[in-house]
C-alpha positions as CSV (number, residue, x, y, z in Angstrom):
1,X,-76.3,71.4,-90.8
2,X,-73.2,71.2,-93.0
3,X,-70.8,71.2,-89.7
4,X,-72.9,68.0,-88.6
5,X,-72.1,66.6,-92.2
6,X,-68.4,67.3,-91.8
7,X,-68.6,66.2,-88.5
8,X,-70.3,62.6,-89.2
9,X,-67.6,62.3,-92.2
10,X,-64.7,63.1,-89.7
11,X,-66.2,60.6,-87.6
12,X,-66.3,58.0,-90.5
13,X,-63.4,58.3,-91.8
14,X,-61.6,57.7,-87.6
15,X,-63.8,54.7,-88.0
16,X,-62.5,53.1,-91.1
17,X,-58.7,54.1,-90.3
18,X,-58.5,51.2,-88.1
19,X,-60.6,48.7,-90.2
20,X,-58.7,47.1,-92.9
21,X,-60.9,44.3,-94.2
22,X,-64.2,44.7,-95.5
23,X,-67.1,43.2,-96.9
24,X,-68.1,44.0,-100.4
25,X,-71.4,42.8,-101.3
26,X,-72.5,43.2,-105.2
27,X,-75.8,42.0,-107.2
28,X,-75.0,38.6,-108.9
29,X,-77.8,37.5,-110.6
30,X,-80.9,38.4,-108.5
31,X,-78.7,37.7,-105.3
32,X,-76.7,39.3,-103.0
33,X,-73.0,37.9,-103.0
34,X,-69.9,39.2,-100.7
35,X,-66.5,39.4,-100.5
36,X,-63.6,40.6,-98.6
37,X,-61.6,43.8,-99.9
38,X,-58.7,45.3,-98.6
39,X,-59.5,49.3,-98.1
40,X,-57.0,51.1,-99.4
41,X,-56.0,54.2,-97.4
42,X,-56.4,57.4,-98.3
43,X,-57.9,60.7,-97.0
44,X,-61.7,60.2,-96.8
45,X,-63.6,62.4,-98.9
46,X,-66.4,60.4,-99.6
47,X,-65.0,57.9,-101.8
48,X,-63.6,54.3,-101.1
49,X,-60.9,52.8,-103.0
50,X,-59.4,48.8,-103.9
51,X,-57.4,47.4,-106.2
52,X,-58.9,44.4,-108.0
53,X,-58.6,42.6,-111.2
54,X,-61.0,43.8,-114.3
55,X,-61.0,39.5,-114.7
56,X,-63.3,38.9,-111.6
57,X,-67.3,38.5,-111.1
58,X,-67.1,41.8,-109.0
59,X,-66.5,43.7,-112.2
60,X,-69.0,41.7,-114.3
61,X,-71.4,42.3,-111.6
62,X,-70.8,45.8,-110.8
63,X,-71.1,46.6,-114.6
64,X,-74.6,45.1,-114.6
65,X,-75.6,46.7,-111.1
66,X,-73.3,49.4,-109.3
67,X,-75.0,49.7,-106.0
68,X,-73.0,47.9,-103.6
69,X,-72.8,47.7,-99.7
70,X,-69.4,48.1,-97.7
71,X,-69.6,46.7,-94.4
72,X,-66.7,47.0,-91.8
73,X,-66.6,44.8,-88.3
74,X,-64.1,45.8,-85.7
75,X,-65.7,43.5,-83.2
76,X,-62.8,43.5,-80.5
77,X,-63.6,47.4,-80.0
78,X,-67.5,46.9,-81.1
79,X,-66.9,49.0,-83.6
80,X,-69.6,48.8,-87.0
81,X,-69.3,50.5,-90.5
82,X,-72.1,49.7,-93.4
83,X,-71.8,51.8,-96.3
84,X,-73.7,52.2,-99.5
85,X,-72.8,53.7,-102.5
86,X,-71.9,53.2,-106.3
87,X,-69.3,51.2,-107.8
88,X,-67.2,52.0,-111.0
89,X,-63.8,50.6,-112.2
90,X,-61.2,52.9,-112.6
91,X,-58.3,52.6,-114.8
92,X,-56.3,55.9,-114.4
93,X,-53.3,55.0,-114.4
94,X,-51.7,57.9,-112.1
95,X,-54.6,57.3,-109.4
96,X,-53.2,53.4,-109.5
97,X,-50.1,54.5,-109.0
98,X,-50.6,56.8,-106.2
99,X,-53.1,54.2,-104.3
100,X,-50.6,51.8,-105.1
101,X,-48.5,49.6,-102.1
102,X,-45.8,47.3,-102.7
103,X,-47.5,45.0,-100.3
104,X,-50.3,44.6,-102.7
105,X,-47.7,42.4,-104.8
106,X,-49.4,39.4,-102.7
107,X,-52.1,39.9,-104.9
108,X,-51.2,41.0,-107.7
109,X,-47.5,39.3,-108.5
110,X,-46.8,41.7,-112.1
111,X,-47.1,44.6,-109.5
112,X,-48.4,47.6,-112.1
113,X,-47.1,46.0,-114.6
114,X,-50.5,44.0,-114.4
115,X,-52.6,44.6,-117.3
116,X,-55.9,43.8,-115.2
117,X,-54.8,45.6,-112.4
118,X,-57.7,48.5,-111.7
119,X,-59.4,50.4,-109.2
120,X,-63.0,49.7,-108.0
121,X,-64.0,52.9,-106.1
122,X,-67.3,53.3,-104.1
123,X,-68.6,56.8,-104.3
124,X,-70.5,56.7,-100.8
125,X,-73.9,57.5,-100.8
126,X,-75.1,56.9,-97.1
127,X,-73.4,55.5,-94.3
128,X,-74.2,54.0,-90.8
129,X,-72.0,53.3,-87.5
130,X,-72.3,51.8,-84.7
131,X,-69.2,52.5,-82.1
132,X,-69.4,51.2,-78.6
133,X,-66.0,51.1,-78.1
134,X,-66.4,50.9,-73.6
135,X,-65.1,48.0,-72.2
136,X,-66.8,44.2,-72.1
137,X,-67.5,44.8,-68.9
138,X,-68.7,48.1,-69.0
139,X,-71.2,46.9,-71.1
140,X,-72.1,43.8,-69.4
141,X,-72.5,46.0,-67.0
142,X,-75.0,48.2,-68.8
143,X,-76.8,45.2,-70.1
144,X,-77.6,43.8,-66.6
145,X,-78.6,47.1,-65.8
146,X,-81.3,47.0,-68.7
147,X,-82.3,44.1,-67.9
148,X,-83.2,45.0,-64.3
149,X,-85.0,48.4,-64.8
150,X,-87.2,47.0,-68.1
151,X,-85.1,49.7,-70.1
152,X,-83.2,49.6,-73.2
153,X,-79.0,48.8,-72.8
154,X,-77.4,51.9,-74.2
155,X,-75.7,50.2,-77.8
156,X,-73.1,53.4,-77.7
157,X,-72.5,56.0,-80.4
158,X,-74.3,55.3,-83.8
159,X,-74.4,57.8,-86.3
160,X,-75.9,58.2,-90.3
161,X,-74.4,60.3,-92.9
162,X,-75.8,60.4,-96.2
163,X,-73.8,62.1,-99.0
């Protein structure tokens, strides 16, 4: 059971190497509300990490709800990531520095010298893909084919990991 774990979180975390961009989707006042978030890289242990500012809704949000959905699209390769898990800011200041990118200055133009620069990291709870990464064709392909013989198309590899 615990190799299949490992497995699924190896599998994850090829996933979300080539995914940048994300949706982050928060409570905000009885409704759902998202936004995209830049992943930051790192090795995949369960945890997702991005810089923010401790001035935004996120954060007010977050600190009245945690639970908050990550949802990845790769569309070109078919390639879908939703994950759900906790949020909490995080101001350690060697853990911003170590996730830290000089390309982040876009964002954030004091660099760390930003006094609301912080982490929001996304302990993962459970997570779902969907990876049908076969050609357009090929799947086109396997579509026609469904429809034909009444049976379903074959939507490619999909896999659930909770943590």
């Amino acid at each position: 059971m615990e190799d299949k774990r490992q497995e699924s979180i190896k599998r994850l975390k090829d996933l979300l190497e080539d995914i940048d961009f994300a949706m982050l989707t928060t409570h905000a006042n009885g409704k759902l509300r998202s936004r995209p978030m830049s992943t930051q890289k790192f090795e995949f242990d369960g945890d997702l990490w991005f810089f923010t500012s401790d001035q935004t809704h996120k954060v007010e949000e977050i600190e009245k709800n945690n639970e908050v959905n990550v949802a990845y699209s790769k569309p070109e390769d078919n390639c879908f990531v939703s994950v759900s898990g906790i949020a909490e800011i995080v101001k350690d200041r060697a853990k911003i520095e170590e996730l830290w990118n000089p390309i982040l200055k876009a964002w954030f133009p004091k660099g760390l010298d930003d006094p609301s620069l912080c982490l929001l990291k996304v302990s993962v709870e459970e997570a779902e893909y969907w990876d049908s990464s076969s050609s357009t064709l090929v799947q086109l392909a396997g579509f026609v084919k469904a429809l034909v013989t009444g049976k379903s198309a074959d939507g490619g590899d999909y896999g659930k990991v909770n943590f």
